[in-house]
C-alpha positions as CSV (number, residue, x, y, z in Angstrom):
1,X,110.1,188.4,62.6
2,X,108.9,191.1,59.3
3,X,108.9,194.6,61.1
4,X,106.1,197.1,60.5
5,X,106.5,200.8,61.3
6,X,104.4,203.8,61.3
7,X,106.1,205.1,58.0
8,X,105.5,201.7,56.0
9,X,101.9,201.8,53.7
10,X,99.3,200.1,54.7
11,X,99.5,197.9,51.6
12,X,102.8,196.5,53.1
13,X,101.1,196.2,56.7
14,X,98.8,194.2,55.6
15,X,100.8,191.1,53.9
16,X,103.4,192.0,57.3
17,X,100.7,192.0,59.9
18,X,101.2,188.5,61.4
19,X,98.6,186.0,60.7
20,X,97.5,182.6,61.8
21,X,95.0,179.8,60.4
22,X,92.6,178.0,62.5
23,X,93.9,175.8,65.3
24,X,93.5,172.2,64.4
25,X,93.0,170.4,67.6
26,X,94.1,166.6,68.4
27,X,91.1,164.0,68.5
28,X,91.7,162.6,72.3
29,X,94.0,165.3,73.8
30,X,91.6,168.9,72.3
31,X,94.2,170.6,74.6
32,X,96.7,170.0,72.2
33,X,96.5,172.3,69.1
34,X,98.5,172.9,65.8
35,X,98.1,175.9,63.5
36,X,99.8,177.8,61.0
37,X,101.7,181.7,61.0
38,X,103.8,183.9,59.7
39,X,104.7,185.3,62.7
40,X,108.5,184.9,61.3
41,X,108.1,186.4,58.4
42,X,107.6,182.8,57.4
43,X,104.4,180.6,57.1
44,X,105.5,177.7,59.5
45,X,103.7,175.2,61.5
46,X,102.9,176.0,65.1
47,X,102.3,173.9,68.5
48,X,100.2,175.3,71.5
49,X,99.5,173.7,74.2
50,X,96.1,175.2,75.5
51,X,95.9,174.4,79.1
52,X,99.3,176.4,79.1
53,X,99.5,178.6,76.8
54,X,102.4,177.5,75.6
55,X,102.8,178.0,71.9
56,X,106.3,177.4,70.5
57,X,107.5,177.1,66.3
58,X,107.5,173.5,65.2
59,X,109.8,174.2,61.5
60,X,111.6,176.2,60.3
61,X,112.8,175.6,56.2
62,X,113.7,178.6,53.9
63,X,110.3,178.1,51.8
64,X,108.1,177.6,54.7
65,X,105.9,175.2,55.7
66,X,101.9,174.5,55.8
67,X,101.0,171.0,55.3
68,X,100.7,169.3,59.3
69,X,98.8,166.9,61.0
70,X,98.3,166.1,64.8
71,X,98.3,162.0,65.9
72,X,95.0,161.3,67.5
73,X,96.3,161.0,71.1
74,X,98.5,164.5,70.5
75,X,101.7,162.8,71.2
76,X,103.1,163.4,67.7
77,X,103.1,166.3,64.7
78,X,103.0,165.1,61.1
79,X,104.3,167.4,58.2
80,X,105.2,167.2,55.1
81,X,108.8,168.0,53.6
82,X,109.7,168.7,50.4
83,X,112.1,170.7,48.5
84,X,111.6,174.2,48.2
85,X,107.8,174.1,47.0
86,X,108.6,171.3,44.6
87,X,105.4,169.8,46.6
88,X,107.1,166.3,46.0
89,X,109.0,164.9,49.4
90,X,107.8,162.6,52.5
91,X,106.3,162.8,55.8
92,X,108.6,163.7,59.0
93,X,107.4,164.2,62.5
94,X,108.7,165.4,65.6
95,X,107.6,165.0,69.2
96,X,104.3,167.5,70.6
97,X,106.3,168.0,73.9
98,X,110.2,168.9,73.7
99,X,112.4,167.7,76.1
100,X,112.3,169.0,79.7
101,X,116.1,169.1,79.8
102,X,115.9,172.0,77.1
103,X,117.2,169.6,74.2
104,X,115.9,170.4,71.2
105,X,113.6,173.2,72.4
106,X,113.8,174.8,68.8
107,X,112.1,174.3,65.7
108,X,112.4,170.8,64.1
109,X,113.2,169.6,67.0
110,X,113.0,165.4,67.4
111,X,112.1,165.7,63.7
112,X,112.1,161.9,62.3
113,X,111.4,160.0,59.3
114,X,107.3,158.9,59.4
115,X,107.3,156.7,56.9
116,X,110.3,154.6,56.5
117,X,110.4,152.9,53.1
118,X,108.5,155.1,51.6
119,X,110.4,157.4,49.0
120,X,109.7,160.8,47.7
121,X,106.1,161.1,46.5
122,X,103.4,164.2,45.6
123,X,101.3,163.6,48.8
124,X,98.0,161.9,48.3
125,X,96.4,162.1,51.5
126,X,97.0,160.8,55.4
127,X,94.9,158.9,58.3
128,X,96.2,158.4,61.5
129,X,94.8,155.5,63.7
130,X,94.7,155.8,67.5
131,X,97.1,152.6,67.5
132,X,99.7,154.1,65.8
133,X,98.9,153.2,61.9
134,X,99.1,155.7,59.1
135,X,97.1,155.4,56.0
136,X,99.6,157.0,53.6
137,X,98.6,158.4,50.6
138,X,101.5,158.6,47.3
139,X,101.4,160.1,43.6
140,X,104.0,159.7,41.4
141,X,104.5,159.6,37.7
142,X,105.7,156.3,37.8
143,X,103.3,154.7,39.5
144,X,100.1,156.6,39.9
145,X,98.2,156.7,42.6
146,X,99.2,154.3,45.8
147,X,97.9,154.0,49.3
148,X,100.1,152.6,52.1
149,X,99.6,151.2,55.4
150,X,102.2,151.9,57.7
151,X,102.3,150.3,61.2
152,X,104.6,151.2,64.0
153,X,108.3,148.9,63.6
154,X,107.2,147.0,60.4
155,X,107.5,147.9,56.6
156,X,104.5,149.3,54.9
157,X,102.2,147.7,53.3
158,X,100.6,148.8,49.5
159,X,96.7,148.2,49.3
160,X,95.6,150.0,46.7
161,X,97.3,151.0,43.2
162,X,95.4,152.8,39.7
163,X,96.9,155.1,36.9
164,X,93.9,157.7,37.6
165,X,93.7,160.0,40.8
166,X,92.6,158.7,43.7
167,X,93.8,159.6,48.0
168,X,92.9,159.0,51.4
169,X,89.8,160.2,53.1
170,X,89.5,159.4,56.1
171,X,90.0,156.0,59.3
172,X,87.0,154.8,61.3
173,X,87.2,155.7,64.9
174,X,88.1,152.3,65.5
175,X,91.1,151.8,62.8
176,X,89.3,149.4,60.9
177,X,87.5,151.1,57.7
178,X,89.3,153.3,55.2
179,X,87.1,155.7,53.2
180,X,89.6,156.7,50.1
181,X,88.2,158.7,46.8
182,X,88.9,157.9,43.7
183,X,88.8,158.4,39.8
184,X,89.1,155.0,38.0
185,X,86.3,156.3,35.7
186,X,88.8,158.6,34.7
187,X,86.5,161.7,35.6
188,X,89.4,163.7,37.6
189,X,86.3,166.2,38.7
190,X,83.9,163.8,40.0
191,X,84.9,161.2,42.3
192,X,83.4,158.3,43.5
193,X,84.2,156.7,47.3
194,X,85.3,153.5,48.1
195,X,85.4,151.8,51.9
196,X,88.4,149.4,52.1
197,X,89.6,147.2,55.1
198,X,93.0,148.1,56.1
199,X,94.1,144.3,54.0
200,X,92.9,146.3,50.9
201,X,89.7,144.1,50.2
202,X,86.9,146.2,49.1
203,X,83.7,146.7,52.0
204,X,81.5,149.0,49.3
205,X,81.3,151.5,47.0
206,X,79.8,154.4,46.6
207,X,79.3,156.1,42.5
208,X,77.3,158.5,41.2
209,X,79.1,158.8,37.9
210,X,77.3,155.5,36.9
211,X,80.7,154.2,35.1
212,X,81.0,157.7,34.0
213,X,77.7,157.9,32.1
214,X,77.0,160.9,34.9
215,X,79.2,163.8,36.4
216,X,78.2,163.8,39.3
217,X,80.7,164.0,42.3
218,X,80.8,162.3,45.7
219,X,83.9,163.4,48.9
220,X,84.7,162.3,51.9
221,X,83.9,164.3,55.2
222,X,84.3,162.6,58.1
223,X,84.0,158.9,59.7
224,X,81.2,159.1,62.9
225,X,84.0,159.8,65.4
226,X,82.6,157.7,67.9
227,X,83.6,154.0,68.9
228,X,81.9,151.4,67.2
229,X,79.9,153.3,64.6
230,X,81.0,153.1,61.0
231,X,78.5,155.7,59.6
232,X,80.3,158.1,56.9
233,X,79.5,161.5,56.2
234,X,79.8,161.8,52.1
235,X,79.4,165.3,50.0
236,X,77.4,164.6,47.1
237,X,75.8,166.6,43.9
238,X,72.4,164.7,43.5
239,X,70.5,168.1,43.9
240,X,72.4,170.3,41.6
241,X,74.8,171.4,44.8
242,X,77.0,170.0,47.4
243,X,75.1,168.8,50.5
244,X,75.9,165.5,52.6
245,X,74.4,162.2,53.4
246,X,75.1,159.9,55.7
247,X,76.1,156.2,54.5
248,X,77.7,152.6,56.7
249,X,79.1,151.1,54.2
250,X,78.6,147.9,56.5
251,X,74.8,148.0,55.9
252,X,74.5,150.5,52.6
253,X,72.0,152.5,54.4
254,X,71.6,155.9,52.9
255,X,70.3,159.2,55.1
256,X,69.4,162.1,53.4
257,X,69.4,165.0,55.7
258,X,67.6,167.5,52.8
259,X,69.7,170.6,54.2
260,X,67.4,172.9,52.6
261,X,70.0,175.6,51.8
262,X,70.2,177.6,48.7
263,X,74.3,177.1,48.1
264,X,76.9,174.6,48.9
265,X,76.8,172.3,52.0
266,X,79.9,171.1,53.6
267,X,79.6,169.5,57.7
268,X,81.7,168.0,59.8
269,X,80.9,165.7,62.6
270,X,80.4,167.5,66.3
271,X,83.0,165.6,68.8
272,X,80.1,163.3,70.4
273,X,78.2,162.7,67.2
274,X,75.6,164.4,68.2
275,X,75.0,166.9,65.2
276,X,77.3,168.3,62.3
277,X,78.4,171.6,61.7
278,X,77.4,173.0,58.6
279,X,79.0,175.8,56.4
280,X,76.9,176.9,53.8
281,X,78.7,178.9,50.7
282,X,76.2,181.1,49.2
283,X,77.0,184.0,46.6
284,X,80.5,184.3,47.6
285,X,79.8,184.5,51.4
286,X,79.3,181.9,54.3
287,X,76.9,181.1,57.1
288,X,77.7,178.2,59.8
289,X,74.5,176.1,61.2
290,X,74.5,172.9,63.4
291,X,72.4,170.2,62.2
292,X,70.8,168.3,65.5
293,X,70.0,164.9,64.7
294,X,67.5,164.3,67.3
295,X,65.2,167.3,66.2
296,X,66.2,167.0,62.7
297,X,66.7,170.6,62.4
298,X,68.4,173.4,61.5
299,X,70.2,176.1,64.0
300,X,71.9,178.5,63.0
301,X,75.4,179.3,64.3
302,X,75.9,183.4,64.3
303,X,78.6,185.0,62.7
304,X,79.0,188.1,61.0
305,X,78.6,188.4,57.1
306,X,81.6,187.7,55.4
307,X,83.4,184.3,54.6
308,X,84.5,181.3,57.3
309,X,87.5,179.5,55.7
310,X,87.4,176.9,58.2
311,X,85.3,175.7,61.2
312,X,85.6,173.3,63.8
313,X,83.1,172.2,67.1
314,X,85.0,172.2,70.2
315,X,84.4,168.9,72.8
316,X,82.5,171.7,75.1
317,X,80.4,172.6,72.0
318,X,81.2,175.9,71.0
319,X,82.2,176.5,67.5
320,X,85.6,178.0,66.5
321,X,85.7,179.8,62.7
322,X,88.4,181.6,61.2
323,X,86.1,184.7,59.8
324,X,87.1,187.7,57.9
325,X,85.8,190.0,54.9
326,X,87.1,192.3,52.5
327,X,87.3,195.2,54.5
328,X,88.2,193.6,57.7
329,X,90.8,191.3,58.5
330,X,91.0,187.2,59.4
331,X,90.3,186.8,63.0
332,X,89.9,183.0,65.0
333,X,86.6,183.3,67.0
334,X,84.5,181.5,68.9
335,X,80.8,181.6,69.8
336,X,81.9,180.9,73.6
337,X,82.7,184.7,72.8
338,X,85.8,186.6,71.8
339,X,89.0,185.9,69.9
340,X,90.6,182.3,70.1
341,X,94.0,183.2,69.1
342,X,95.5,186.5,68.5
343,X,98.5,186.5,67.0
344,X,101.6,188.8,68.1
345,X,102.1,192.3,66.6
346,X,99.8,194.8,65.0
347,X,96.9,193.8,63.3
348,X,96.3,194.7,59.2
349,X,94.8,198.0,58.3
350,X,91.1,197.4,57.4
351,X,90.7,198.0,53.6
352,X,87.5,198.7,51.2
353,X,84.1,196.4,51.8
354,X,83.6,194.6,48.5
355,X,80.0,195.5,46.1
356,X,78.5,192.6,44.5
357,X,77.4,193.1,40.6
358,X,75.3,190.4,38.5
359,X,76.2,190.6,35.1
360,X,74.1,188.8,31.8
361,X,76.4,187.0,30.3
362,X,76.3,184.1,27.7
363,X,75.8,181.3,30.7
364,X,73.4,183.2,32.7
365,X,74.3,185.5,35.4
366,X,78.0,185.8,35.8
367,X,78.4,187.4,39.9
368,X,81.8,189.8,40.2
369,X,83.3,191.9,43.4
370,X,83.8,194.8,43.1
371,X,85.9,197.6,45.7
372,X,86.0,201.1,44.2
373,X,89.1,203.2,45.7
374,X,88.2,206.9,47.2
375,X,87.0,209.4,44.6
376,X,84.7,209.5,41.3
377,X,85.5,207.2,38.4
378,X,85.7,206.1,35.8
379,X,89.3,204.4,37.5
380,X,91.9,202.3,35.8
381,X,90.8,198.8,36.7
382,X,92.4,195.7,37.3
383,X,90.8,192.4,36.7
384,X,91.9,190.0,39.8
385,X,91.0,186.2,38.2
386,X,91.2,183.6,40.5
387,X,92.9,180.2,40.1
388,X,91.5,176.7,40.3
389,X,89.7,176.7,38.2
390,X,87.3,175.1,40.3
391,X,87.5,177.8,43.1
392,X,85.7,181.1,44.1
393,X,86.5,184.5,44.9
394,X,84.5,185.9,48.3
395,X,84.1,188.5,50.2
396,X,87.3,187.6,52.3
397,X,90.1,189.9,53.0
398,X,93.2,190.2,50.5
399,X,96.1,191.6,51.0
400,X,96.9,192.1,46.9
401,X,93.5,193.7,46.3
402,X,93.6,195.8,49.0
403,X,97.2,196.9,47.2
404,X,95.4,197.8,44.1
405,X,93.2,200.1,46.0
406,X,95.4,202.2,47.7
407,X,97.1,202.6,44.8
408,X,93.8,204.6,43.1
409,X,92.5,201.3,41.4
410,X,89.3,199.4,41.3
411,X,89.3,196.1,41.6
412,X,87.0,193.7,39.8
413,X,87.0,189.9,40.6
414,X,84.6,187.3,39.0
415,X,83.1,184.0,39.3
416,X,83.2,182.8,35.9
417,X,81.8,179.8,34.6
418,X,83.9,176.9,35.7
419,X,83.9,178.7,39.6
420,X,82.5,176.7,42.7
421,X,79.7,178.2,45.0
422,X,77.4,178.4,42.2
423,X,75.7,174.9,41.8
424,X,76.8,172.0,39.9
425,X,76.0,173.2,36.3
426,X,78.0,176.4,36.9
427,X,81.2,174.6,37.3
428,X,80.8,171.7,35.2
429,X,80.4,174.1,32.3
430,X,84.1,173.8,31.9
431,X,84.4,171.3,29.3
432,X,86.9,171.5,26.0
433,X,86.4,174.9,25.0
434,X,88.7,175.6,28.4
435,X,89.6,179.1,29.3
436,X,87.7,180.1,26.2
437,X,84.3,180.0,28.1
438,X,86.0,181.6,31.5
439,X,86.8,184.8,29.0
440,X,83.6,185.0,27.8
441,X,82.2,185.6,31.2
442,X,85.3,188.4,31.9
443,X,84.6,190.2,28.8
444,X,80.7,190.6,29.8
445,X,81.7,191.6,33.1
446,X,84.4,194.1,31.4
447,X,81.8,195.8,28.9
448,X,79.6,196.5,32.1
449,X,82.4,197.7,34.4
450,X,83.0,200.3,31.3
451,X,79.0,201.2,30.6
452,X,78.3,201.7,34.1
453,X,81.5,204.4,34.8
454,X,83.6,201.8,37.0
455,X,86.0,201.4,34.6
456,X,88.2,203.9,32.0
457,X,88.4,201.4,29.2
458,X,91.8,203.1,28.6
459,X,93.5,201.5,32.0
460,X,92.2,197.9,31.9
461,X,94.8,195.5,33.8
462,X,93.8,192.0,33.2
463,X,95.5,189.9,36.0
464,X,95.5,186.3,37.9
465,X,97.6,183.8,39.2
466,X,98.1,180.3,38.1
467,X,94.8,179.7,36.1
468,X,94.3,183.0,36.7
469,X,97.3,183.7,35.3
470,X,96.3,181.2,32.6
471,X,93.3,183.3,32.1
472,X,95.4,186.3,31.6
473,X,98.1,185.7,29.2
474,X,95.1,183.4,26.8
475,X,92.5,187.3,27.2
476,X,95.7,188.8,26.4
477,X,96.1,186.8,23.2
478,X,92.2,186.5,22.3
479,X,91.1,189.8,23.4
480,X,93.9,192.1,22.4
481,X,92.0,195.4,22.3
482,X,90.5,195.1,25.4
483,X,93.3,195.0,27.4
484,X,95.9,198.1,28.1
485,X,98.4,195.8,30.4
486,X,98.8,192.2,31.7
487,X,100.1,190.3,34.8
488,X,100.6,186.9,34.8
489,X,101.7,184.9,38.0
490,X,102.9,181.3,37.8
491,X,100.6,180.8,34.6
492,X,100.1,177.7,32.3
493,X,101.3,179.4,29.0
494,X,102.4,176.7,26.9
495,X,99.2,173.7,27.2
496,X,101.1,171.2,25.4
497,X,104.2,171.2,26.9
498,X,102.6,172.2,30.6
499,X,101.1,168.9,30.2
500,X,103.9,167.1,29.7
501,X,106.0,168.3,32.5
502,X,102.7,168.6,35.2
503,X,102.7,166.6,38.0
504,X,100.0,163.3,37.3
505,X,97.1,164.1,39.2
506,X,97.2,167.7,36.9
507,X,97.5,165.9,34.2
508,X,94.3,163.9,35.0
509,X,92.3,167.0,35.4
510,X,93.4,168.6,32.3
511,X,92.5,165.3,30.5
512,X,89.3,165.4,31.9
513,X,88.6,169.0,31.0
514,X,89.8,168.7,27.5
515,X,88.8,165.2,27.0
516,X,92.0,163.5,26.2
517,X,95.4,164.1,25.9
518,X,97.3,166.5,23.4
519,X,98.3,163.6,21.2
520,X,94.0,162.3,21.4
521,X,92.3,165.8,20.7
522,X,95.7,168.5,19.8
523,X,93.0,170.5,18.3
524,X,91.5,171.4,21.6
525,X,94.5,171.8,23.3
526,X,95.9,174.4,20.8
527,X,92.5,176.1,20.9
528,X,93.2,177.0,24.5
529,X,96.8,177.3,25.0
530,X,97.9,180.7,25.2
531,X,101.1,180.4,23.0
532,X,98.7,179.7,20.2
533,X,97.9,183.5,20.1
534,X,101.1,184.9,21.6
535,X,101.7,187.0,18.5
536,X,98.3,188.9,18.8
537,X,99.6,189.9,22.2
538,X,99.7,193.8,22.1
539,X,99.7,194.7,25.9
540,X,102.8,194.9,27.8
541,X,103.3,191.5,29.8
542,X,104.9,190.9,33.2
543,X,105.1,187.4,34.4
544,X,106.3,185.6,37.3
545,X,107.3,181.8,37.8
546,X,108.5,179.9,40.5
547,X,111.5,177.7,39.1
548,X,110.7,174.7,41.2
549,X,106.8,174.6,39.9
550,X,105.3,171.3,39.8
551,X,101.8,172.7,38.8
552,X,102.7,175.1,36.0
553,X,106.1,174.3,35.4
554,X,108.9,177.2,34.2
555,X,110.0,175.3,30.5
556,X,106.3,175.9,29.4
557,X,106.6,179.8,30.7
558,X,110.3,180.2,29.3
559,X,108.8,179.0,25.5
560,X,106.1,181.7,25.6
561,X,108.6,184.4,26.9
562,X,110.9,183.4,24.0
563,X,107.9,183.9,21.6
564,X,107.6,187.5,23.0
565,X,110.9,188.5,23.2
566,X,111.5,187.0,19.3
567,X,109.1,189.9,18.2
568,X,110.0,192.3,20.8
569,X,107.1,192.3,22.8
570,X,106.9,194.6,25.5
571,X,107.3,192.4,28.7
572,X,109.5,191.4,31.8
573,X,109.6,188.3,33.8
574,X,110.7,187.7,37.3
575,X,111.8,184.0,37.9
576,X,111.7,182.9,42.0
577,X,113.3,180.5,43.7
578,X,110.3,178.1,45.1
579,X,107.1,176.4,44.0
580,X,103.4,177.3,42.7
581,X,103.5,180.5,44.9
582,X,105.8,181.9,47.7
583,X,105.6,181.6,51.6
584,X,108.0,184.0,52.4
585,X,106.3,187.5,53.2
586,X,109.0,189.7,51.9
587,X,109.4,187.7,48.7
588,X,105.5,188.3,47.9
589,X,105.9,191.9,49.1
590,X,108.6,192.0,46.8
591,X,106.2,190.7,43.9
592,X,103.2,193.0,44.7
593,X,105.8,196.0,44.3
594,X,107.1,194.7,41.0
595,X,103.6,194.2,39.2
596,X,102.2,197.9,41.0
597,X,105.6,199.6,39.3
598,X,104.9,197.8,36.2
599,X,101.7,199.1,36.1
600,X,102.2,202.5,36.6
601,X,105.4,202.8,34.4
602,X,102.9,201.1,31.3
603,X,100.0,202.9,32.3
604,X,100.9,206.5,33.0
């Protein structure tokens, strides 16, 4: 277990402080529970038994685990195994309830094969039936995209098979429907949703991309989960936004619910089917409402202003949300009252609340976070860019951050063009001109955090992790003046040969936001890889890769560090063994402390 004492900073409490995600809860045994901590030091998987209170460690691996599933009836845990965060491996599982005799009490315990037959795939998705079937989901270079039924003692059976993306979405109550998403239109940012029988024939369809004429999106959220009712809850775009509808693909009946929310809609289905719970996203915070189908109304569920990274309604009806914000930190509640599951240990110092600031930029209104540290500015200023693309900072606590803060430094985080949360047309401005258009939104940002006394345009750290980090080594390269340091964490730095070595399903986005291939359009692909400009590059660089990176793989990373160090460009890069990111708290610790020295050896 990763100590804290009274002499250790805050900024190390708070990635040690032990932390847990929200309990996912079996279907037909809601007493059965499975959640993920890092109560070890380690993010492993978790069982608790809630009529007990029993909660013991289900794995233990080197690199961690975070990727589990509970069977319907409880009886089993699903997770997914791969090598050291390669994020390509199969699915084990291991018995809920160890055995009384004391056998095999510990972690991994009963841990079996799930899938026999199947080899080694990047997972694309998993359904389990109440009768034992699993809807598996595969990606592979090879072979694409592949969905598998796999029934109890027999072989498993291929139904579906295409080039472009597609996974699983979700099993009927009743085992008989499949809802999968998919990308045969080859738009890897819009999907469209196809009901299957569990034979593979085809039951409808559901597009809004019109054959790809349209980008407009459609996602699975949830089969009714009541017996004998094949109704599907779908996300869709129609309106500018995400909101759902609810379709039977056995009669094509459409229901619009007209949510009338400003932001995002996402639901899920309460227990009985009675309503859905609904989390709107809004300006980089979250509200939770129920949606009661008899009234046709809207009532909202109370929670405190901040951000809800997941939500689920209980059998009893209460709601149970994992909240937190950026001065406070991630706590399970429940509107039954009180605090669902505390983990062990001492909780993370409370950090800085976050200020919002609405910038003009060349797309409209381009929304950042800001959290000042104590004192009067101007302050050097590091520029935390998020990944995804298609993802959104909030005001949501973070341990790295909070780091810079302590440390004397404001933090600036923005919600460029290409970032969810902000309607349709906000994200789907990401097209060809890729990073190019993200850096246009930083650099309005960055010329108002200097005019307004935030920021001493002397200190300005641009910084981000995988397309964040992307985003950071192409502003370094584009925008060399404006820039005193860099940090790049497992970044795409080398488009062209990132491409090649990517796992498919990135490859299919990237084709989709460039519009081809390097070999169809090399032009755009050289206008937004960052080894294109790795010469202009005058800032000092630090960069970290994971060696076993499926996402942005290290060869890419290694051929823009040999471009620096041929002109002997100020940089240093620290190479890790795992995947896209670590799970191991003292090996991110250990990160954070390398970039905050690197920062304050180039910047004093």
């Amino acid at each position: 277990m990763t100590q804290i004492t009274g002499s250790m900073p805050d900024w190390e409490k708070r990635f040690r402080a032990p932390r847990v995600s929200l309990p996912d809860w079996a279907e037909d045994a809601p007493q059965r529970a499975l959640f993920v901590s890092n109560a070890t030091g380690t993010f492993e998987l978790y069982a608790w038994d809630r009529s007990t209170g029993e909660q013991r460690q289900a794995t233990d691996r080197p690199n961690g685990t975070t990727d589990g599933v509970l069977s319907p009836d409880g009886e089993w845990i699903w997770w997914f195994s791969d090598t050291d965060g390669d994020e390509f491996g199969v699915w084990m599982r291991q018995p809920f309830v160890t055995s009384p005799s004391g056998t095999g009490a510990g972690a991994g315990a009963g841990d079996e094969p799930a899938t026999p037959g199947l080899g080694p795939s990047y997972p694309g998705g998993l359904a389990l039936g109440r009768d034992g079937t699993a809807i598996v989901g595969r990606s592979t270079d090879e072979d694409g995209s592949t969905l598998h039924v796999v029934r109890p003692g027999e072989p498993p059976v291929e139904i579906y098979r295409h080039r472009e993306s597609a996974g699983v979405g979700d099993l009927s109550y009743d085992g008989d429907l499949l809802a999968i998403e998919h990308t045969e239109h080859g738009d890897a940012m819009h999907s469209a949703v196809r009901v299957l029988r569990l034979d593979g024939s085809v039951v409808a369809e559901l597009d809004d991309t019109a054959g790809g004429t349209r980008e407009l999106g459609l996602e699975v959220l949830g089969f009714a989960p009541v017996a004998g009712d094949s109704r599907l809850l779908v996300g869709h775009q129609r309106r500018g936004r995400w909101e759902p509808i609810i379709w039977d693909p056995l009669t094509g009946e459409e229901t619009d619910l007209a949510i009338e929310l400003p932001g995002d809609v996402n639901a899920e289905w309460y227990p009985d089917g009675s309503g859905l719970l609904v989390t709107h996203s809004f300006e980089a915070r979250d509200e939770l409402w129920r949606y009661d189908f008899v009234r046709r109304a809207l009532i909202q569920v109370d929670t405190p202003p901040g951000t809800v990274v997941g939500a689920t309604a209980r059998p009893d009806g209460s709601v149970e949300y994992l909240w937190s914000s950026a001065e406070l930190p991630p706590e399970v509640r429940s509107t039954a009252g009180g605090v669902v599951l505390d983990p062990p240990g001492a909780a993370a110092p409370a950090s800085v609340p976050v200020e919002d600031a609405w910038v003009p930029g060349p797309g409209g209104r381009v929304h950042a976070l800001v959290q000042r540290p104590a004192g009067e500015g101007p302050f050097p200023t590091v520029f935390e860019i998020h990944g995804g693309p298609t993802w959104h900072d909030s005001d949501a606590f973070a341990a790295g951050p909070a780091a810079w803060v302590d440390h004397g430094f404001a933090v600036v985080r923005v919600n460029y063009r290409g970032s969810t949360g902000y309607g349709r047309d906000w994200t789907d401005a990401l097209k060809h001109r890729v990073g190019l258009i993200e850096l246009e939104d930083i650099a309005a940002v960055r010329e108002w955090a200097v005019t307004s006394g935030l920021a001493d345009p002397a200190k300005l750290v641009l910084s981000g992790g995988s397309w964040g980090g992307y985003l950071t080594l192409l502003g370094l390269g584009t925008q060399p003046e404006a820039w005193a340091l860099g940090l790049a964490a497992v970044p795409v730095a080398d488009y062209v040969t990132a491409y090649h070595d990517e796992m498919e399903a990135l490859k299919a986005m990237d084709r989709t936001l460039l519009g081809g291939t390097p070999e169809e359009v090399p032009e755009r692909f050289e206008a937004s890889s960052p080894i294109t400009y790795v010469d202009a590059v005058r800032a000092p660089v630090y960069i970290s890769a994971g060696v076993n990176d499926p996402r942005c793989p290290i060869q890419q990373v290694e051929n823009y560090v040999d471009r620096l160090a041929a002109r002997g460009a100020p940089h240093e890069v620290y190479r890790y063994d795992a995947g896209h990111g670590s799970l191991v708290v003292e090996e991110r610790i250990k990160q954070v402390r390398m970039e905050l020295d690197f920062a304050v050896r180039h910047l004093a």
